[in-house]
BATIRO-291096 format. One line per 4 residues: their letters; for each residue x, y, z of C-alpha. Coordinates in steps of 0.001 Angstrom, whole numbers, plus 524288, in hexadecimal, padded with zeros to 5 digits. Layout:
BEGIN
a> X,Y,Z ~ ...;
END
This chain:
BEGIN
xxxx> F0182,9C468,CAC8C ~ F0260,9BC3C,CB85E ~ EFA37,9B1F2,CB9B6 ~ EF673,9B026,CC8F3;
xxxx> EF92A,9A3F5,CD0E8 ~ EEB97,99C51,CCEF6 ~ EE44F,99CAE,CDB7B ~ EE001,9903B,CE3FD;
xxxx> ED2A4,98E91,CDE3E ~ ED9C6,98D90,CD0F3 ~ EE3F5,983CE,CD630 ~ ED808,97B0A,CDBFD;
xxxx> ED00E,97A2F,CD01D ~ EDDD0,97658,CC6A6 ~ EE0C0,96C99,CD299 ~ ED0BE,96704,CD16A;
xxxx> ED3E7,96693,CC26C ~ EDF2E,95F95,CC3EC ~ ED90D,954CB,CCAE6 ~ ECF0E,954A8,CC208;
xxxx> ED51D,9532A,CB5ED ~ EDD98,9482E,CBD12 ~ ED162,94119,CC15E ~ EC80B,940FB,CB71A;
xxxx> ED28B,93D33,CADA4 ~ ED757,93203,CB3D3 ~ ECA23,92E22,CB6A8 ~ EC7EC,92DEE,CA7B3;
xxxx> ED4B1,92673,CA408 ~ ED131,91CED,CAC48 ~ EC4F3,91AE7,CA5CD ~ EB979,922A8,CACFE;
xxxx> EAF0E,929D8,CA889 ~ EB4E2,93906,CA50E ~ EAD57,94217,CAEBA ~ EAC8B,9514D,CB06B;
xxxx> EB284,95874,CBB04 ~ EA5C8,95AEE,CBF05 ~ EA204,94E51,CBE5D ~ EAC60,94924,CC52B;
xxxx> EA954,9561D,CD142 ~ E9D81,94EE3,CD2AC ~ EA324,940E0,CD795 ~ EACAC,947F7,CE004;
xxxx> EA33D,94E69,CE75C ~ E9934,94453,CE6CD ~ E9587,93D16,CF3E7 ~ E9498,92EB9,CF306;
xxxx> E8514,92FAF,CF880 ~ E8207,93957,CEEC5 ~ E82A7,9478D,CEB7D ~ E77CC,951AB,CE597;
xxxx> E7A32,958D6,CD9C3 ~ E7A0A,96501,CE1E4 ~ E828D,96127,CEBB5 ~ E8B9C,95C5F,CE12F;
xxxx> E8C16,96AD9,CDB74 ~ E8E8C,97187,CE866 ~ E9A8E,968AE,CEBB6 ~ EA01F,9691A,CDDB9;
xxxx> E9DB4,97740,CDDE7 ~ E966B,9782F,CCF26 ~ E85AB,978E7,CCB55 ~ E7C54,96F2D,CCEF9;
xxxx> E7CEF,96DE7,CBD77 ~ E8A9B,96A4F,CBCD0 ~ E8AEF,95F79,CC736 ~ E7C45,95B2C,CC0CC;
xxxx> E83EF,9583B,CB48E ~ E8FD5,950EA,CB95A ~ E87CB,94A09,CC09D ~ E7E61,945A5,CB65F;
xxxx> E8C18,9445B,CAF16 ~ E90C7,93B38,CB8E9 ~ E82BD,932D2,CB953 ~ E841E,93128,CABE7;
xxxx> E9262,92969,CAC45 ~ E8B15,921F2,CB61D ~ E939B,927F0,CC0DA ~ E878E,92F4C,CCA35;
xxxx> E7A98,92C75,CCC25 ~ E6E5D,93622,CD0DD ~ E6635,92E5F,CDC60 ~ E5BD5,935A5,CE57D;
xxxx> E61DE,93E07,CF01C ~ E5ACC,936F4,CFD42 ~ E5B74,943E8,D04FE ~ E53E1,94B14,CFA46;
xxxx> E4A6A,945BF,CF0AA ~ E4DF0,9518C,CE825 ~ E5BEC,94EC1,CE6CE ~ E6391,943E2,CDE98;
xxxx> E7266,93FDB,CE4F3 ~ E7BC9,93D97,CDBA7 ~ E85AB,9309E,CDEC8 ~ E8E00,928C0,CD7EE;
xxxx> E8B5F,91C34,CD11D ~ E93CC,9105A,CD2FA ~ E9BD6,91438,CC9B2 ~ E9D42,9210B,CCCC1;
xxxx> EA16E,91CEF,CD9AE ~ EAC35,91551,CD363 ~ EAFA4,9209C,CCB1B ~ EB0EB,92864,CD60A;
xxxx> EB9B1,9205A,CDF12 ~ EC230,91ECD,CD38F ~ EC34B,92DA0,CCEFF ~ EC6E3,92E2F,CDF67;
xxxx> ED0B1,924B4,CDCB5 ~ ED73B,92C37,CD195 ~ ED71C,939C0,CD8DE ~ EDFD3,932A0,CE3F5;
xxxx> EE89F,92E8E,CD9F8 ~ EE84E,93D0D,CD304 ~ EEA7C,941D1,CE209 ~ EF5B6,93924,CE1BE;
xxxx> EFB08,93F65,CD665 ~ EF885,94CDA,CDAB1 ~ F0232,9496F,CE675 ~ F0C61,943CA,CDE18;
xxxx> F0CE9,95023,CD784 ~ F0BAE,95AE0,CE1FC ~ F0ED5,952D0,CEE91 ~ F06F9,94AEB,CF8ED;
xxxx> F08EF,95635,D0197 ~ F029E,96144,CF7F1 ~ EF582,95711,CF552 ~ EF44E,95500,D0449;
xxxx> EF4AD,9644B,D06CF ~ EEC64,967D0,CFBB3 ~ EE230,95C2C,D01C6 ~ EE3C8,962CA,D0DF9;
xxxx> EE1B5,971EF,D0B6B ~ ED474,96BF9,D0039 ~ ECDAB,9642E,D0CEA ~ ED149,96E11,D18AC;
xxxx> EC3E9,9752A,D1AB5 ~ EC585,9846E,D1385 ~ EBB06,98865,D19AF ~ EB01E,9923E,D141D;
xxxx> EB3C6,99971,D0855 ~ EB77E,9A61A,D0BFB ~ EAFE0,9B2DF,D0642 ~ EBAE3,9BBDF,D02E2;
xxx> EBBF9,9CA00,CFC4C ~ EC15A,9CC1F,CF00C ~ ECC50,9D568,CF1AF;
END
């Protein structure tokens, strides 16, 4: 049996775990708090002002649950805090502390040097396509029949 070519969905998510792996182990050998890929979804799509649990969820793509408990994850290291959304009394906005901020900026740090890597490996030239076709707008996604 032939096992098919593994389609570009496939290819992202091994290329997304490859960064990961890379990042949240060198972020642990160099002596930082171990985080969760989940956890670690959460700072990278976290804006500096402050983001709601919700909104969190719908840009990470999971439940309002799982971002609720890396979040309250990440509070506990000390590396978010809840404070009152001023647009809505209703809602909380989740930001980093001061040292999550410093966290941050150095996990940012290690993913250039992990990019750096990356184009060692497969070229300059393949990273700076790849970076081009990821942030060129794909439009909607299309509705297609099965055939």
């Amino acid at each position: 049996m032939n096992t098919p070519a593994p389609n570009l969905p496939q290819l992202l998510t091994e290329a997304k775990r490859w960064f990961d792996d890379a990042l949240l182990a060198s972020m642990e050998a160099a002596g930082e708090q171990p985080v969760t890929v989940a956890q670690a979804a959460v700072f990278a799509t976290l804006d500096e002002d402050g983001t709601t649990i919700s909104e969190l969820a719908r840009r990470i793509g999971v439940t309002r649950q799982t971002v609720h408990q890396a979040v309250h994850g990440l509070i506990s290291m000390g590396l978010l805090q809840q404070v009152p959304d001023p647009a809505s009394a209703r809602s909380r906005l989740i930001r980093p502390t001061g040292e999550g901020v410093r966290v941050h900026h150095r996990a940012q740090a290690a993913l250039a040097v992990i990019e750096g890597v990356l184009a060692q490996r497969i070229g300059t030239a393949a990273v700076d396509a790849l970076r081009q076709a990821l942030t060129v707008s794909w439009g909607e996604p299309p509705l297609v029949a099965a055939p």
